[in-house]
C-alpha positions in Angstrom: 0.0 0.0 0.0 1.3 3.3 -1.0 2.3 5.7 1.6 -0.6 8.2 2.4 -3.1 5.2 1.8 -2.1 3.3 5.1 -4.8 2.7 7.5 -3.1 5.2 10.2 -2.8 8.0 8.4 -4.7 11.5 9.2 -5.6 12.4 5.3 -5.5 9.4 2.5 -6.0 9.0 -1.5 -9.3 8.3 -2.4 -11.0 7.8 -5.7 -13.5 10.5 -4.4 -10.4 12.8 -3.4 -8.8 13.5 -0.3 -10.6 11.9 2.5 -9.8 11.9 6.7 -11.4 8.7 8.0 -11.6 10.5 11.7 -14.1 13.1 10.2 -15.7 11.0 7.3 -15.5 14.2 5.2 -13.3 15.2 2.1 -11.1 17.6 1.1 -11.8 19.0 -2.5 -13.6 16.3 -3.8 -13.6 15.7 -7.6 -16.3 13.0 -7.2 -19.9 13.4 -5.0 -19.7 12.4 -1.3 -21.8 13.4 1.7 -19.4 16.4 3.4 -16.4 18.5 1.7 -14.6 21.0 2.9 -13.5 23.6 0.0 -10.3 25.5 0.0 -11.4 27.9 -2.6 -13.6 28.3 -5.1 -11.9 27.7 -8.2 -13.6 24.9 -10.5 -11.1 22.0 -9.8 -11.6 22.2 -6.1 -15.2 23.2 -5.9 -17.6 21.1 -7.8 -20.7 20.5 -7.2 -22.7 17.3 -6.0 -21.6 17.5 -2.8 -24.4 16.7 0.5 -22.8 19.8 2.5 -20.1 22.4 2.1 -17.9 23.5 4.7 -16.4 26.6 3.5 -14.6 30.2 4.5 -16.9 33.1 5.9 -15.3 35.2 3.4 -15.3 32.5 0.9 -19.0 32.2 0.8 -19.9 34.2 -1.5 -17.7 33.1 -4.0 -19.0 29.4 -3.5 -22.6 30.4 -4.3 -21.8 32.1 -7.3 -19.5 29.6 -8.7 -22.2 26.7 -7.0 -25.5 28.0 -6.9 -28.1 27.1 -4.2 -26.0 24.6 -1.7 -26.1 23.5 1.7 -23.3 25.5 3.3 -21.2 26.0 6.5 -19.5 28.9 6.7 -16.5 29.0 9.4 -14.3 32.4 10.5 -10.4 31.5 10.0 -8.9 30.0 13.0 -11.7 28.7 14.3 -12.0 25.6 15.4 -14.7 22.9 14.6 -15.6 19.5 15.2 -15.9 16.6 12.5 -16.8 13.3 13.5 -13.1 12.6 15.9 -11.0 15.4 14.2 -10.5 19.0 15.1 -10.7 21.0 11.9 -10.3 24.9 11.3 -9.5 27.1 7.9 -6.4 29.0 8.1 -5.5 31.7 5.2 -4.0 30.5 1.9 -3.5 34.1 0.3 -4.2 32.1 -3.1 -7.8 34.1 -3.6 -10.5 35.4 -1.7 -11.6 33.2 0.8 -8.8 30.5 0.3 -7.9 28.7 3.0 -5.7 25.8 4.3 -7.0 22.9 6.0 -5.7 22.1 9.3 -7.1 18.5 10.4 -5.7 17.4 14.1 -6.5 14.1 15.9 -5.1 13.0 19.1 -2.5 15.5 19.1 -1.4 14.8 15.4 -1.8 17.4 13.0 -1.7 17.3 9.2 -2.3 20.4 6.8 -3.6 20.1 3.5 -2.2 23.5 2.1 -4.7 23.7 -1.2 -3.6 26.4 -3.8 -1.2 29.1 -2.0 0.7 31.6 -2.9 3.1 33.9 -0.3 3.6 37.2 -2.3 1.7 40.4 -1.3 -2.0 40.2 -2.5 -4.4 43.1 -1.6 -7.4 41.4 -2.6 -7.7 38.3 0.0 -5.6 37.6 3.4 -1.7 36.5 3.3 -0.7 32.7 3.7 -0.8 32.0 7.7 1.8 29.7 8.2 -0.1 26.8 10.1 2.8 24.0 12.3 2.5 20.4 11.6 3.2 17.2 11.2 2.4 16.4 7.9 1.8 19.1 5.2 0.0 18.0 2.0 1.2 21.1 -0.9 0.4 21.8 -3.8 3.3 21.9 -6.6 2.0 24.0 -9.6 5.8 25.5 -10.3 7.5 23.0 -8.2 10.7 23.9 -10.7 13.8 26.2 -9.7 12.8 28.4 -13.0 10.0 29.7 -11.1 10.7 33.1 -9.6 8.0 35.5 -9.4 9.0 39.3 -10.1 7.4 42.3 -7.9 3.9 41.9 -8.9 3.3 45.7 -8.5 6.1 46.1 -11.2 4.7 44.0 -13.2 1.4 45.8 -13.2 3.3 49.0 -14.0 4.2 47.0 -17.2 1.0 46.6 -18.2 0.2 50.2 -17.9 3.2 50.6 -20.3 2.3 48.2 -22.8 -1.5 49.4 -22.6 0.2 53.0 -23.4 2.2 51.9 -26.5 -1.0 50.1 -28.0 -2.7 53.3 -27.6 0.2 55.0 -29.7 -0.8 52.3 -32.4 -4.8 52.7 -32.0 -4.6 49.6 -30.5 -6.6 47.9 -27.7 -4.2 45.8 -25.0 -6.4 42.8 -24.6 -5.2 41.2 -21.3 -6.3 37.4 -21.0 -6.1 35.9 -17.2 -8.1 33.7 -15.0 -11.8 35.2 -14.2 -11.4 34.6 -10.3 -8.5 35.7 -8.4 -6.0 36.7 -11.1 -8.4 39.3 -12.5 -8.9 40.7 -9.5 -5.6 41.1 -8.6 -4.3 42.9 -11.7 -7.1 45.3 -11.1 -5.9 45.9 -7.5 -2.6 46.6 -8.7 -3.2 48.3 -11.7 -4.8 51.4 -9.2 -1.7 52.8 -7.7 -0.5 52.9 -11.6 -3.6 54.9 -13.2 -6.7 55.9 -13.4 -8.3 54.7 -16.6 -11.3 52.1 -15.9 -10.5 49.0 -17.3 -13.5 47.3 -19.5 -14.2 43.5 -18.6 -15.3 40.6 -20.8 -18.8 39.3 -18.8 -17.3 36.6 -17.7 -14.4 38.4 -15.2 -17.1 41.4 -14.4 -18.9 39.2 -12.8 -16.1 38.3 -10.6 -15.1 41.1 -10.0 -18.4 42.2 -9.2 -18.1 39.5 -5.8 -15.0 40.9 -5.4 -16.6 44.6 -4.8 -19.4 43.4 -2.7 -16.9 41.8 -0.1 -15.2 45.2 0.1 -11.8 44.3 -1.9 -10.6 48.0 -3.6 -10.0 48.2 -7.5 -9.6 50.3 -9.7 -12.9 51.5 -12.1 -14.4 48.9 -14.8 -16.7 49.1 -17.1 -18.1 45.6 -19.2 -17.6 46.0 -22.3 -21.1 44.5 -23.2 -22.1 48.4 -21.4 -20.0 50.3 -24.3 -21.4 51.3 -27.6 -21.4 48.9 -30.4 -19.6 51.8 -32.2 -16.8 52.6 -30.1 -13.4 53.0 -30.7 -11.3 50.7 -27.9 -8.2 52.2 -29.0 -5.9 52.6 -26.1 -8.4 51.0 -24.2 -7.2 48.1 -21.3 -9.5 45.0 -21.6 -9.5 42.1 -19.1 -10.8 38.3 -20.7 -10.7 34.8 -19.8 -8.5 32.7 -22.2 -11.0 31.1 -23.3 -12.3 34.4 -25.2 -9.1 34.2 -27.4 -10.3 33.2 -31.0 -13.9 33.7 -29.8 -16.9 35.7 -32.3 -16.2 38.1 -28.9 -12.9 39.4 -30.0 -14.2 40.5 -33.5 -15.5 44.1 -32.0 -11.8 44.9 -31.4 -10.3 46.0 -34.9 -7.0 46.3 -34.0 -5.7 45.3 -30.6 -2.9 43.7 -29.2 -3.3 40.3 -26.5 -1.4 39.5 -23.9 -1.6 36.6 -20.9 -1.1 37.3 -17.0 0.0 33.8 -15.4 2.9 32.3 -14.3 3.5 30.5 -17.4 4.9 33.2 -19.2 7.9 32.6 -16.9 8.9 30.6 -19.9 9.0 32.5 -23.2 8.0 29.4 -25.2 5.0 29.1 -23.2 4.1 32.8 -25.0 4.9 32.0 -28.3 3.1 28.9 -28.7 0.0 30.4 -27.7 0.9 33.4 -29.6 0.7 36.0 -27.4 2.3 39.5 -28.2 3.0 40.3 -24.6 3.5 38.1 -21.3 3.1 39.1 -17.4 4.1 37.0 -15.0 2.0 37.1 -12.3 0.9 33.7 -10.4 -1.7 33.0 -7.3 0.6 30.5 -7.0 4.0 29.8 -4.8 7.4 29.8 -7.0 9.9 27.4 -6.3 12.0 29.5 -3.4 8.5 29.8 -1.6 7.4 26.2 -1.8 10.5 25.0 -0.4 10.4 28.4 2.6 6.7 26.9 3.2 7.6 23.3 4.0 10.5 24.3 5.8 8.2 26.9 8.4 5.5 24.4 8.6 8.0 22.2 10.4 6.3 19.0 9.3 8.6 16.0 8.8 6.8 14.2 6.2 5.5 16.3 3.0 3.1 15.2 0.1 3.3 16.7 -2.9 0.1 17.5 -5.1 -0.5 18.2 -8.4 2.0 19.6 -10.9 5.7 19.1 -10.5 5.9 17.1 -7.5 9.2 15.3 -8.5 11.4 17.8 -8.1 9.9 19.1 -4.8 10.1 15.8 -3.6 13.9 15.3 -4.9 14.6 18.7 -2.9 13.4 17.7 -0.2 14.7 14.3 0.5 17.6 15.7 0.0 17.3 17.9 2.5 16.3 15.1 4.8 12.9 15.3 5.2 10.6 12.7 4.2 8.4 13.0 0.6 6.2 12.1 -1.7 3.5 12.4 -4.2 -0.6 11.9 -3.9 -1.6 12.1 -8.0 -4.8 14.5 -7.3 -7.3 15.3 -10.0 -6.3 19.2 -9.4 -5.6 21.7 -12.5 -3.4 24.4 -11.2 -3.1 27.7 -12.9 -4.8 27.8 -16.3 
């Protein structure tokens, strides 16, 4: 039996997802079962068919948008709760609004099941709260050294550039990145840079929109579906979803220019095979030197990597003496 599957341990590999026999509840579930807990509300760790949700306070309202009419249970960060044997509580992820770790202690063990995180400054949801442990279950998105994230302010003052130059062309800058979370962020940012009101494609206005009502600053934006059928986008910033690229949508924009905000675009390649004209690298996930800071702070002696590249993490870190190893999850990452 694989390690993380024996009969002892706190959090094991099910077909369902991560499940904690002492609590009979899941953590992220890709399958239906009776009670999951939800890091965040992004579609590969919120899905519905689920008999109850245990969720953030703050979080909340992001799971009812992306979920629709659930039973939920909403819990304050740090607080503790009782499932089945285990103590369980939500401790901040800094990955997106709401986010949260999940801390899972019985009889004085304590595993943490990290979910997405990310360590840089955010202003739109609560820093990562480094939570001590035994046992830390993390994510790996950019588990490679290549992944160093840059000053995301400074990146954001980029964009401002770039949307500049396109205006010096009659251009639009047409900025593609992820409708919850990254979206948000760049809008956050973008305000200590200019002015201008962004225009959104439906799909991140509505995000956005969530964002507002649970009090997060940004800067103007307008949906584009609001302008004139007419009007000249020329210089004009526009936030989409990738999956608007190609789209009937993009035809209203004559001339623009497109660009991608993710960590991907760490890697030029990534940028020219989607062709791109410009990339920003900004992630709601850790890099490489933050990963490796996280397990160290956590203080756990055993690690599980999840999802994306969990064999060099776990290379590192035996290597560094401390024990670790894989669970293959049915989790994306960053588009």
């Amino acid at each position: 039996m694989p390690r993380g599957r024996a009969a002892g341990d706190l959090i094991q590999l099910r077909p369902e997802g991560l499940y904690c026999p002492a609590g009979d509840f899941h953590i992220d579930p890709w399958r239906p079962v009776p009670r999951a807990v939800i890091t965040h509300g992004h579609g590969d760790h919120a899905r519905t068919g689920m008999g109850a949700y245990h969720t953030t306070r703050i979080g909340l309202p992001i799971l009812e948008w992306r979920l629709g009419d659930q039973i939920y249970m909403a819990h304050e960060y740090g607080a503790p709760f009782r499932m089945g044997d285990a103590t369980v509580s939500l401790h901040p992820a800094g990955h997106v609004l709401g986010s949260a770790q999940v801390r899972v202690e019985v009889d004085g063990e304590v595993w943490v099941a990290s979910g997405d995180y990310k360590r840089q400054h955010d202003p739109t949801c609560d820093p990562f709260e480094v939570v001590r442990c035994d046992t830390f279950i993390t994510e790996a998105t950019f588990g490679l050294p290549i992944y160093r994230w840059p000053d995301t302010a400074e990146v954001a003052r980029e964009i401002v550039v770039w949307r500049d130059r396109c205006a010096e062309r009659g251009e639009a800058a047409i900025l593609y990145c992820y409708a919850l979370g990254k979206a948000q962020r760049v809008l956050a940012e973008l305000a200590a840079h200019t002015d201008a009101p962004v225009l959104l494609h439906g799909a991140v206005a509505n995000g956005v929109d969530v964002y507002r009502r649970a009090g997060v600053p940004m800067i103007d934006t307008l949906p584009v579906a609001d302008t004139d059928k007419a009007a000249d986008f020329a210089g004009k910033l526009v936030l989409a979803p990738p999956s608007a690229a190609g789209s009937a949508w993009i035809r209203r924009f004559r001339r623009a220019q497109q660009g991608f905000a993710s960590g991907w675009m760490r890697l030029r390649g990534n940028r020219r095979r989607r062709n791109y004209d410009r990339g920003f690298v900004v992630s709601d996930h850790a890099d490489w030197p933050d990963l490796m800071r996280t397990v160290r702070e956590t203080g756990a002696s055993r690690v599980i990597a999840t999802h994306g590249n969990t064999d060099a993490i776990i290379r590192a870190l035996n290597e560094d003496g401390i024990a670790a190893e894989a669970f293959r999850t049915d989790f994306g990452g960053e588009e």
